[in-house]
VOGU-3710 file (C-alpha; in Angstrom, 3 decimals, decimal comma):
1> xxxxxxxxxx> 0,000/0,000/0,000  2,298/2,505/1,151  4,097/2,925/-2,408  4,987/6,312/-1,918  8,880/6,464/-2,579  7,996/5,925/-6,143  5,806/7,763/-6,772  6,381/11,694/-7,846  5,841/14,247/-5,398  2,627/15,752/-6,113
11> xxxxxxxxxx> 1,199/12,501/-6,883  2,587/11,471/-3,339  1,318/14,738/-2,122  -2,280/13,482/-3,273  -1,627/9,933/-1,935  -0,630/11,035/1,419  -3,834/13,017/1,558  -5,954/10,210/0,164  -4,952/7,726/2,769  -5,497/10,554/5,701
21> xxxxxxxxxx> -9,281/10,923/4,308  -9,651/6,957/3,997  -7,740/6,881/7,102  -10,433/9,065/9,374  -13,425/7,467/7,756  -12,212/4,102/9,301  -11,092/5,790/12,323  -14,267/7,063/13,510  -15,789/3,444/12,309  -13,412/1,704/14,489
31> xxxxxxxxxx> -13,501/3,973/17,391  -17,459/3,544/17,351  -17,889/0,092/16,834  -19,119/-1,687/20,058  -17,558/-5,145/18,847  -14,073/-3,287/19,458  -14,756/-1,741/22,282  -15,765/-5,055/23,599  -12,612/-6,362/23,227  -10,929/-3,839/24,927
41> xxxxxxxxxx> -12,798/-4,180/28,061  -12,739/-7,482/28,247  -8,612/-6,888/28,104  -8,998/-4,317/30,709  -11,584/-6,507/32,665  -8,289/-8,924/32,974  -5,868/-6,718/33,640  -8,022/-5,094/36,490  -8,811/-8,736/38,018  -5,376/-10,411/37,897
51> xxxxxxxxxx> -4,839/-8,053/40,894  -6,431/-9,440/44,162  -7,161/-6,049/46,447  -8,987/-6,517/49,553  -12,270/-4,871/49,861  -13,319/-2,557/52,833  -13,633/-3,451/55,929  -15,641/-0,498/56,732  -18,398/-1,540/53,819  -20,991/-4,492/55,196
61> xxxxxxxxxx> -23,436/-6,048/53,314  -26,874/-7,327/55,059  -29,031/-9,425/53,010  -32,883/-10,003/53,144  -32,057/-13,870/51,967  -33,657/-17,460/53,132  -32,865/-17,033/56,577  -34,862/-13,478/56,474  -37,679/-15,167/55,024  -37,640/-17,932/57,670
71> xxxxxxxxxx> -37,679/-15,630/60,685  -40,010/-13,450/58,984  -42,620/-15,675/57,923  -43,167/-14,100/54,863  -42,289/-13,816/51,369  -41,993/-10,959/50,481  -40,809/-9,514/53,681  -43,136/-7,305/54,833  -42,541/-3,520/55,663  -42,941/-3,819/59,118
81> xxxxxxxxxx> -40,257/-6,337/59,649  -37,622/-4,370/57,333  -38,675/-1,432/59,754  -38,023/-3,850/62,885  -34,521/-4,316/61,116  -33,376/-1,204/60,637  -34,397/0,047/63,887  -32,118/-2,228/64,960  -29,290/-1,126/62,365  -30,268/2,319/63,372
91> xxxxxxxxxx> -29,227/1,809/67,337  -25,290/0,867/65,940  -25,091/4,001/64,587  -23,390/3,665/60,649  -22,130/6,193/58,567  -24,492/5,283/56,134  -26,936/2,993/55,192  -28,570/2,542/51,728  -31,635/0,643/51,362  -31,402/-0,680/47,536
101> xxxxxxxxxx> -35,476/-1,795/47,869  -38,285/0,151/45,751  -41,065/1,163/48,659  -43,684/2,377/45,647  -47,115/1,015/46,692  -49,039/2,088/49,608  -48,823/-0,850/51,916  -50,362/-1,966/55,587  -51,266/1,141/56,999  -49,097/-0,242/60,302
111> xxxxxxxxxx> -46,232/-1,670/58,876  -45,487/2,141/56,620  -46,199/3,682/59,579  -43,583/1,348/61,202  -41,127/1,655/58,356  -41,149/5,552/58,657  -40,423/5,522/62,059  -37,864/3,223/61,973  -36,177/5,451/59,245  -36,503/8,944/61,354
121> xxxxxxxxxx> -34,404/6,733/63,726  -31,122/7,469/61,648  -29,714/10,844/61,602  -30,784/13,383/59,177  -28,768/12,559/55,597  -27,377/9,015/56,253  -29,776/6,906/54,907  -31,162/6,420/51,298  -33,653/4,596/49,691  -33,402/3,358/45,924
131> xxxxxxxxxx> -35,580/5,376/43,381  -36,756/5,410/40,571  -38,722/7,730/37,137  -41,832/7,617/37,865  -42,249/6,941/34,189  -40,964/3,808/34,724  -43,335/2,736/37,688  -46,873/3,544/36,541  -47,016/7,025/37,400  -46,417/6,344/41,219
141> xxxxxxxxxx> -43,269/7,865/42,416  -40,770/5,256/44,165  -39,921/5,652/46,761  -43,457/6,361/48,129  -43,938/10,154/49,492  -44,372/8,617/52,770  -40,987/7,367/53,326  -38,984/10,740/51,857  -38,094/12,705/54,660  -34,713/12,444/56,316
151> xxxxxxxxxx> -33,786/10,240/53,556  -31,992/11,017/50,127  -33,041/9,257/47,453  -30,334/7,648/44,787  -30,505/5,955/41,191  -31,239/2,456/41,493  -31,249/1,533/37,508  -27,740/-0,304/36,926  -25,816/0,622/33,897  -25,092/-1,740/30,759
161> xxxxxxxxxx> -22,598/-1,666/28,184  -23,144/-3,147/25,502  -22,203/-6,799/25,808  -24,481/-7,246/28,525  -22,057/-6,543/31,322  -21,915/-4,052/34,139  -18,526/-2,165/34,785  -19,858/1,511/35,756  -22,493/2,550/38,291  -24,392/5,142/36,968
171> xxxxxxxxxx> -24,842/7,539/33,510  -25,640/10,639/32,598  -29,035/11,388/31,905  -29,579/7,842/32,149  -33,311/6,982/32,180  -34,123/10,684/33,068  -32,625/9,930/36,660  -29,826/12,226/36,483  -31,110/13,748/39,317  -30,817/11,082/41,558
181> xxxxxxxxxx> -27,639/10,843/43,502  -25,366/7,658/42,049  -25,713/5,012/45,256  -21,736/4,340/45,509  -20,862/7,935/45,323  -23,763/8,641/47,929  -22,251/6,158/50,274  -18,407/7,139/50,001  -19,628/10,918/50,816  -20,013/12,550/46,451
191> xxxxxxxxxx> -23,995/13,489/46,623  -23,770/13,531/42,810  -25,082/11,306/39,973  -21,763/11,562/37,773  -21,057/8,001/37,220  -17,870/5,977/38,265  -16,308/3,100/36,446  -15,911/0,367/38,711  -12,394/-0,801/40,236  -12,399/-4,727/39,039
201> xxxxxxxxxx> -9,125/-5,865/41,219  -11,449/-5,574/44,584  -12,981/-9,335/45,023  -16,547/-8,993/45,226  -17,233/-12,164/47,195  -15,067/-11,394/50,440  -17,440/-8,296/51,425  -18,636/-9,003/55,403  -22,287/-10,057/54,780  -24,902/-10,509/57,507
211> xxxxxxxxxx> -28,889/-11,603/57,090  -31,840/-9,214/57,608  -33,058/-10,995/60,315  -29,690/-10,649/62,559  -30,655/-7,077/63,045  -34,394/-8,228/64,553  -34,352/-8,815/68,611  -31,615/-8,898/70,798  -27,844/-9,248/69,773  -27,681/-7,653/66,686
221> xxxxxxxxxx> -23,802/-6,993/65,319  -22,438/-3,874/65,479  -22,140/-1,578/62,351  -20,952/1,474/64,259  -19,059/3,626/61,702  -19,881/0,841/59,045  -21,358/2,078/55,330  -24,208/-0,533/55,403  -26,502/-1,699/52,213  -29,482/-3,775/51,918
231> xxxxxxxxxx> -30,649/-5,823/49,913  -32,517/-8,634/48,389  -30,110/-11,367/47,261  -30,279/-12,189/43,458  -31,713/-16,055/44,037  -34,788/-14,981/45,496  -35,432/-11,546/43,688  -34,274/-12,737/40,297  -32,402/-9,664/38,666  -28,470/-10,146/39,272
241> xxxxxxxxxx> -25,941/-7,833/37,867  -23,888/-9,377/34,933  -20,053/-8,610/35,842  -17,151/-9,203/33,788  -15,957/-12,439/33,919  -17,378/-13,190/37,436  -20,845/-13,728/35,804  -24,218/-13,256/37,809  -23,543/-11,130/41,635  -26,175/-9,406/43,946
251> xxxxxxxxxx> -26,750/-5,553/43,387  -25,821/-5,045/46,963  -22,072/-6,513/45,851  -22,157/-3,719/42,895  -22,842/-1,107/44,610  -20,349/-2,030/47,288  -17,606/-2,193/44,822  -18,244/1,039/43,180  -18,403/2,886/47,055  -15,071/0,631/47,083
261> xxxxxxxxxx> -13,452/2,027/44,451  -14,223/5,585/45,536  -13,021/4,808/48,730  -9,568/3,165/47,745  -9,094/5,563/45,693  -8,569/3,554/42,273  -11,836/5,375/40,314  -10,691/4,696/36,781  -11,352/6,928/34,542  -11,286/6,715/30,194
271> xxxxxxxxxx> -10,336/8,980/27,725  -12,653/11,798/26,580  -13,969/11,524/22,887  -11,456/14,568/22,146  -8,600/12,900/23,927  -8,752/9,810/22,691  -9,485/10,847/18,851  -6,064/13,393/19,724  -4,323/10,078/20,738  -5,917/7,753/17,807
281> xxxxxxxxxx> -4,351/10,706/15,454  -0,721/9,970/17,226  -0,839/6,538/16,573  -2,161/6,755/13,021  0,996/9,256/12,591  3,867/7,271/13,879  2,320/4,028/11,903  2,757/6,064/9,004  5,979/7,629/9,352  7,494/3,906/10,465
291> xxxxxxxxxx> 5,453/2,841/7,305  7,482/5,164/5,013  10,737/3,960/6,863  10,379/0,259/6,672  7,922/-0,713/3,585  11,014/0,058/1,666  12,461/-3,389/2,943  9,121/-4,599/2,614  9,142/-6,298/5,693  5,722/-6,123/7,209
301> xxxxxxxxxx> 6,568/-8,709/10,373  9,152/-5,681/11,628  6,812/-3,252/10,943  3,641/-5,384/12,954  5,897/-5,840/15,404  7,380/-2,632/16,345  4,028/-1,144/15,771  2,780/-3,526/18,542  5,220/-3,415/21,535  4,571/0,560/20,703
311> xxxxxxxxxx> 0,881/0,229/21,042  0,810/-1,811/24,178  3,616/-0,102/25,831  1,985/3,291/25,349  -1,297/1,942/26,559  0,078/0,534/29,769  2,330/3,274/30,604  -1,363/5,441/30,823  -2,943/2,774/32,829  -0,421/2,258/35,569
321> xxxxxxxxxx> 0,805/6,141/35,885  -2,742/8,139/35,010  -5,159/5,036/35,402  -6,661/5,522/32,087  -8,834/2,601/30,720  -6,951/0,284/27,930  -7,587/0,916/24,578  -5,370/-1,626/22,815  -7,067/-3,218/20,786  -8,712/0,090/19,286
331> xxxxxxxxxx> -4,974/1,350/18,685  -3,901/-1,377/17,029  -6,825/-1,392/14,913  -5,850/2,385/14,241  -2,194/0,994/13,597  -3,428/-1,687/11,328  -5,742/0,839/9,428  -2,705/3,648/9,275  -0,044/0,748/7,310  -3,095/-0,860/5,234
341> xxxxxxxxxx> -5,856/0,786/4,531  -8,238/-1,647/2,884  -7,151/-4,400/4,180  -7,228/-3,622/7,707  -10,961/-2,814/7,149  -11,694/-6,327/5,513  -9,688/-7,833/8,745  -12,037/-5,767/11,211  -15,241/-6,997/9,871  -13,835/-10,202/8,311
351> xxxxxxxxxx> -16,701/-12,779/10,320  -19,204/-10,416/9,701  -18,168/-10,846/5,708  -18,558/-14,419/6,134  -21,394/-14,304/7,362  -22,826/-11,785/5,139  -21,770/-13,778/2,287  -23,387/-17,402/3,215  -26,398/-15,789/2,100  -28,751/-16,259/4,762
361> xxxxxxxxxx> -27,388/-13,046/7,059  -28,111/-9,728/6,271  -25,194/-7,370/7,756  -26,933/-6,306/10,568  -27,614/-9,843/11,998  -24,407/-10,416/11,088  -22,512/-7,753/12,794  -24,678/-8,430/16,024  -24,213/-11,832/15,833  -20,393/-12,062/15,835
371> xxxxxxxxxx> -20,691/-11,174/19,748  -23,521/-13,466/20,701  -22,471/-16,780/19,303  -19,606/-16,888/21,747  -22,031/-15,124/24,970  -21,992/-17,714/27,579  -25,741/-17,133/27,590  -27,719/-19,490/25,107  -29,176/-17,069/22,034  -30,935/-18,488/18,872
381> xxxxxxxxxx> -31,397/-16,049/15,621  -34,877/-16,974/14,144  -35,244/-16,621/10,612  -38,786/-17,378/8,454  -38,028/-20,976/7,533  -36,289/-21,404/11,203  -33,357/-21,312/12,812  -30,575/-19,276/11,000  -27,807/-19,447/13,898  -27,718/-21,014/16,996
391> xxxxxxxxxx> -24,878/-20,705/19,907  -22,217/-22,968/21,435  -24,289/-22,429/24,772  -27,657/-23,099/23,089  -26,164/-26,089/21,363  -24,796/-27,444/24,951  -27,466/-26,694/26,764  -29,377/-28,973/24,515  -32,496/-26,098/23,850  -33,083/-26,984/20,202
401> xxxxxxxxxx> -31,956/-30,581/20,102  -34,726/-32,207/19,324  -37,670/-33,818/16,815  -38,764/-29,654/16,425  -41,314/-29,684/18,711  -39,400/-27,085/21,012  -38,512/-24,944/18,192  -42,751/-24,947/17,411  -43,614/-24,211/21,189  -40,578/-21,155/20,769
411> xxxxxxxxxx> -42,238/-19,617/17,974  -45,458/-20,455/19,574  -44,592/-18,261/22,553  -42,881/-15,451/20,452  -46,100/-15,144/18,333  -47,884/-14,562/21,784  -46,215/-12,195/23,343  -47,508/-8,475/23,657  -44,814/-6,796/25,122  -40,796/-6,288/24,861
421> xxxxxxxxxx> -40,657/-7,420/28,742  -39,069/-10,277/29,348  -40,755/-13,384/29,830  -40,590/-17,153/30,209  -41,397/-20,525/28,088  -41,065/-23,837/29,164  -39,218/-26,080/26,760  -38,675/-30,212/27,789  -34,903/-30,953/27,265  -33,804/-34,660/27,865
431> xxxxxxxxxx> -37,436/-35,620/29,267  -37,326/-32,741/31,748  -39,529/-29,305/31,787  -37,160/-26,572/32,080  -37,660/-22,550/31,992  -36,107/-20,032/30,324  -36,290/-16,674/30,728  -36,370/-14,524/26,807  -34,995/-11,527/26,029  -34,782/-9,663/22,391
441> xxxxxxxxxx> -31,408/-7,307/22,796  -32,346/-5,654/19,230  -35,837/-4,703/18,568  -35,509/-5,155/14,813  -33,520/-7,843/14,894  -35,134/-11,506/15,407  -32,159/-12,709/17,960  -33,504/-13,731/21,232  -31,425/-14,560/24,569  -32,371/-17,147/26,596
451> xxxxxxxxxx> -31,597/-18,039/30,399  -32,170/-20,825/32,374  -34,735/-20,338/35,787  -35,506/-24,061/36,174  -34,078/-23,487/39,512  -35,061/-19,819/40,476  -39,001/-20,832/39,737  -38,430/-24,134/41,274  -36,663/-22,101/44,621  -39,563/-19,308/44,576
461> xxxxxxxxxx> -42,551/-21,946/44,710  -40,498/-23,907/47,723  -40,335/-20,671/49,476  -44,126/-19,581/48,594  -45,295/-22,850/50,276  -43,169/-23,075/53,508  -44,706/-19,170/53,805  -47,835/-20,903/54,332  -47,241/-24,480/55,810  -47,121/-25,161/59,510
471> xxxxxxxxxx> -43,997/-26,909/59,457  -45,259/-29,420/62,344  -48,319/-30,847/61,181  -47,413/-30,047/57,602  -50,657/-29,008/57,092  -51,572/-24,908/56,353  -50,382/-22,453/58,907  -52,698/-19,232/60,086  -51,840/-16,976/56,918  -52,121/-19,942/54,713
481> xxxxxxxxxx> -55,828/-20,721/55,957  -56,535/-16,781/55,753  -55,712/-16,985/52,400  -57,699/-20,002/50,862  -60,609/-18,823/53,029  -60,401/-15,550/51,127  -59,978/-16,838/47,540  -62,894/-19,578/48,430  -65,036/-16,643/49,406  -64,371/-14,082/46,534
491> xxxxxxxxxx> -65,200/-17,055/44,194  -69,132/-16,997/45,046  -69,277/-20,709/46,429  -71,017/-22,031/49,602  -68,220/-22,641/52,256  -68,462/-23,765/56,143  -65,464/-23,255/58,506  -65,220/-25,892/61,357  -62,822/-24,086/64,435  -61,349/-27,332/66,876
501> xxxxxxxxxx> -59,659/-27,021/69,898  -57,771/-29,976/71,234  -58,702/-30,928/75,396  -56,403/-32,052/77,581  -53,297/-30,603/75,646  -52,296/-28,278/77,865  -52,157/-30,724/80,691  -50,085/-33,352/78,465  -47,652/-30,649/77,393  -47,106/-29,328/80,611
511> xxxxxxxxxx> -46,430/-32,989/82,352  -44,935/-34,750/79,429  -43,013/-31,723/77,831  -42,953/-29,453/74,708  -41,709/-32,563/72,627  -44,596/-34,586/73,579  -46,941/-31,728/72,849  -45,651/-31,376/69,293  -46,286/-35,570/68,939  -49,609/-35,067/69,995
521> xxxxxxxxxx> -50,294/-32,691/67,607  -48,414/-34,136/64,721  -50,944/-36,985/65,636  -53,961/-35,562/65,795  -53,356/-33,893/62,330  -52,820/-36,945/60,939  -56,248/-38,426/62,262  -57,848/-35,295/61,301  -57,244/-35,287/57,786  -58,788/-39,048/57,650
531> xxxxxxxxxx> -61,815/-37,641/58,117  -62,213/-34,988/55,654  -62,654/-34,955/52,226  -60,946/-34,466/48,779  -62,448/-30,595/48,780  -61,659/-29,255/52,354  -58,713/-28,484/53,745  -56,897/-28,191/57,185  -55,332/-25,745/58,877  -53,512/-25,270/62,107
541> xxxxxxxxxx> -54,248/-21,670/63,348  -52,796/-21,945/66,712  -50,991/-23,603/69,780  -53,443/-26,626/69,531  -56,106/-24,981/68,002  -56,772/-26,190/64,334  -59,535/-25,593/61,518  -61,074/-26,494/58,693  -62,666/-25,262/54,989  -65,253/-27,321/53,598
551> xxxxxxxxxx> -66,820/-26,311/50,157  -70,309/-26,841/49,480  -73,684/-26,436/50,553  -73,962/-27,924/53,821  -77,549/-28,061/56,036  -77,386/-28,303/59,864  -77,469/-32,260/59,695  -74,095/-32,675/57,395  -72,534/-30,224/59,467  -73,360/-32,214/62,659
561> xxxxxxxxxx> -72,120/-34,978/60,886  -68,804/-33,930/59,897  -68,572/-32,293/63,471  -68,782/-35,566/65,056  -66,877/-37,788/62,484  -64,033/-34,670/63,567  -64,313/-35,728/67,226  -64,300/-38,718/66,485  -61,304/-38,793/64,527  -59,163/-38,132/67,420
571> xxxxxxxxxx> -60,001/-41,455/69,162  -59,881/-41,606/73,000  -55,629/-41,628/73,252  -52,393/-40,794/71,413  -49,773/-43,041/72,343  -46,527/-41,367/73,222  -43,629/-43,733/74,031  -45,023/-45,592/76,704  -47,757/-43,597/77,783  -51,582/-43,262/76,724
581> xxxxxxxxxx> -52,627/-39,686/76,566  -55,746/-38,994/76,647  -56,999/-36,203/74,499  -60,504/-34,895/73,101  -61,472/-32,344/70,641  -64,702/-29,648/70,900  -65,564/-28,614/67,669  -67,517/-25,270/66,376  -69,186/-24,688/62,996  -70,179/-21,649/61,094
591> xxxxxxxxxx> -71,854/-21,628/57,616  -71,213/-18,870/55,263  -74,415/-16,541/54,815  -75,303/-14,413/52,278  -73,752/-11,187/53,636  -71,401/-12,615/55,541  -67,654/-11,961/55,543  -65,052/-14,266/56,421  -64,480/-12,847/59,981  -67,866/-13,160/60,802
601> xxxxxxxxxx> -68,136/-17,008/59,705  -64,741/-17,598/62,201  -66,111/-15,713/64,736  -69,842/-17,864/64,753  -67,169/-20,970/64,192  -65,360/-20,496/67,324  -68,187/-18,765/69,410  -69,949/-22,323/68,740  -67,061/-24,211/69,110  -66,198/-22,933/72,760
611> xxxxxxxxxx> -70,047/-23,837/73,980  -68,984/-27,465/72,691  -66,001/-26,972/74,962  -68,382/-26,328/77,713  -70,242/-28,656/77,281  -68,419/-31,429/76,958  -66,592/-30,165/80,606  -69,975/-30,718/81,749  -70,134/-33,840/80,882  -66,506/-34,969/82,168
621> xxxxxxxxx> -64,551/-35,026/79,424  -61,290/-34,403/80,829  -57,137/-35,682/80,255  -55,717/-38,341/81,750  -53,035/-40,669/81,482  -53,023/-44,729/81,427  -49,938/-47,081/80,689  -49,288/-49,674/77,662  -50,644/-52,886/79,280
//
């Protein structure tokens, strides 16, 4: 290319100025083009993480996790014990806590009124709730008005780049939330949005992490002095951050290592446009005059070579004495473009040619999918007849591997959906049903990602039904019973509620113990649920007071019946070891009136079930204890 020696000096003149036109055309291409960009931070996202620095010990994590959920009896948590929490974060007195959880909807009037007194328990400026456009939540603003004074309010949508991965917290005018304080600058003491790239050589899996519920009752840890956020860990709220190389991590770790990074002092910072097209120019420059030097030899491998150690040097020399970003690859791409012009630009964009040029790709599926066939998520590109391209990931993960009939319930589900939001389809892959989460990245391209929540659903519908089992009898709890006695009554059917309450129980806890009780009950349960039907159900609401649903129109006679085939049920004894107990049930009915709510059917249930109890004192129904003959 570079053929200017022989050439005569005008007509070099014109040559020179040629390949400084062609020259900027593909410099600005380069320079813009995500795929190259990509590269480069991936480079950098090495660099950064060979280094092992160890995070803050003044920067704690507490998680509302499993454990939270246990203790709390409730998923989700409710406000009122977050509020319990934090007033007892709030007594340790931290620097600053930031609560990364969206308060939007009015809730229970007692537990908001809970949560903002909990939060008027910090002092005036060190706490901070996550918020969001209101554009973005229905019109409602988030945080809730309720919960705004004494606390600032900070960003809480997580930047992007382009490959799917997180390395900066925060953006200008991102989302129209520019106005909202960035949550890591917030917490290292910056109340300003301007976004911070993150420092990748802190490890974000050694952070000091507690759970939610360590902070409710006695003995909670101390945090004084301690920047504190919380958070709902990705497994149970289902929207991780994507970091380089690491893969999924909770928000709660992200924001902790951009407050890090602020707080070590390592804030990275890249080139501005001007700067770095100033030092793309440079490069371009000293390519070309060691063009004009060495072409005459003709040896390329010298020039490649020199061109390289100067690139690399140059860029690592920036990054260790001004901590500016790498931008290797886009210099040598600059280099490459400065010594040959035309070829360079096939090399840059040679898969994408490939591609282009099987037939079935037009360029822009092309160009997208050079960085998605090797994504370590699984992504499919649909075309009319089918599948165009599928990737290593898909193909492992076995999505598409089969007689077509996945493929049909894919395009099935596509065709269905009405929105852009991500959703979910079940697919069956080696005789299994598994779900996968789908995303489109480009609107106008037919490329879909896909992500496996087998697990995640799987783990949410555990947790939904140990919210609502008593974990003894294995039967509902309290809230559970509330709830099916609420959804049978909005549906319009006839219902009955039946309220027992064990007798003797007391007297056979007390003498036998608390591990006898719980036998007893277990027991008792178990006999219960012999005697009821397919259609009702049975709940423990109580110590050992237990009741049931039963659908259907029932007159006074069938509920007699089923009262007594309850007491009987129970027998005379329950054996424990080697000792008869004796125990007895009273049972109460109330049938469901027109009119009638809910409450008022429990409260004719147990009003009738406590004049059984008193009667059946009357007639000497009373514990006692016999031996095994």
């Amino acid at each position: 290319m570079f053929i200017i020696n022989k050439l005569p000096t005008s007509d070099a003149a014109k040559t020179l100025l040629v390949h400084l036109m062609v020259f900027f055309v593909i410099a600005s291409t380069v320079w813009l083009t995500p795929q190259i960009s990509n590269i480069d931070r991936k480079i950098n996202d090495l660099v950064q993480q060979s280094s092992n620095t160890k995070p803050s010990d003044n920067l704690v994590l507490v998680d509302i996790d499993q454990q939270t959920i246990t203790a709390a009896k409730s998923f989700p948590v409710t406000r009122g014990y977050i509020a319990d929490a934090l007033a007892g974060i709030a007594k340790s007195n931290p620097q600053r806590v930031l609560v990364d959880i969206l308060f939007i909807a009015d809730g229970n009037p007692a537990d908001d009124q809970k949560l903002v007194t909990s939060l008027a328990k910090f002092k005036n400026g060190t706490i901070a709730l996550a918020g969001m456009n209101s554009a973005y939540t229905g019109g409602k603003p988030a945080p809730n008005v309720k919960f705004r004074n004494n606390t600032v309010i900070v960003n809480s949508i997580m930047s992007q780049d382009n490959d799917g991965n997180s390395r900066r917290m925060g953006e200008e005018n991102s989302a129209g939330q520019s106005d909202l304080y960035n949550p890591a600058r917030w917490l290292a003491g910056q109340n300003i949005s301007a976004p911070i790239l993150i420092d990748q050589s802190i490890k974000p899996d050694q952070y000091q992490r507690y759970s939610l519920s360590d902070f409710v009752g006695g003995n909670a840890p101390n945090l004084a002095g301690k920047f504190v956020i919380i958070g709902q860990i990705s497994k149970l709220l289902g929207s991780p951050v994507q970091y380089p190389l690491y893969g999924h991590m909770d928000r709660t770790q992200f924001i902790a290592l951009g407050a890090d990074t602020l707080i070590s002092g390592e804030e990275q910072t890249n080139l501005s446009n001007a700067n770095l097209f100033l030092w793309l120019i440079a490069i371009s420059l000293a390519a070309y005059l060691t063009a004009l030097l060495l072409v005459k030899n003709g040896n390329i491998i010298t020039v490649s070579l020199i061109g390289t150690i100067f690139i690399i040097s140059s860029n690592m020399l920036l990054y260790h004495y001004l901590n500016i970003g790498l931008n290797i690859i886009v210099s040598l791409s600059i280099w490459k473009a400065a010594l040959f012009i035309s070829l360079a630009y096939r090399y840059r964009i040679i898969d994408a040619v490939t591609e282009v040029m099987s037939g079935d790709l037009s360029p822009e599926e092309a160009w997208q999918w050079r960085v998605m066939k090797k994504h370590g998520d699984p992504f499919v590109l649909l075309g009319l007849k089918g599948i165009k391209r599928i990737n290593k990931a898909a193909k492992q993960a076995g999505i598409f591997d089969d007689d077509g009939s996945n493929l049909n319930k894919f395009q099935q589900f596509l065709v269905g959906q009405t929105s852009q939001e991500n959703s979910s389809v079940s697919l069956t892959i080696n005789d299994q049903s598994k779900e996968f989460s789908v995303s489109q990245p480009f609107e106008n391209i037919a490329l879909y990602q896909m992500h496996d929540v087998t697990h995640e659903s799987v783990e949410k519908a555990r947790l939904s039904k140990l919210v609502v089992t008593d974990q003894l009898t294995n039967c509902l709890n309290k809230q559970g019973f509330e709830e099916v006695l609420n959804e049978t009554s909005n549906t319009g059917l006839d219902y009955s509620v039946f309220i027992l309450d064990l007798n003797g129980f007391k007297a056979a806890n007390d003498q036998y113990g608390h591990l006898a009780g719980d036998m007893v009950l277990a027991e008792c349960a178990k006999r219960l649920k012999t005697a009821l039907r397919s259609t009702d159900v049975l709940a423990r609401i109580g110590g050992d007071e237990f009741a049931v649903i039963a659908r259907g129109n029932l007159d006074e006679d069938n509920l007699l019946l089923i009262r007594d085939k309850l007491e009987r049920s129970i027998g005379t004894y329950v054996q424990v070891g080697n000792d008869k107990i004796k125990i007895g049930v009273a049972v109460g009915y109330g049938k469901a009136m027109a009119g009638n709510t809910t409450s008022e059917v429990v409260a004719n249930a147990d009003a009738n079930m406590y004049a059984r109890k008193s009667f059946m004192k009357s007639t000497g129904v009373a514990f006692e204890r016999g031996k095994v003959a």
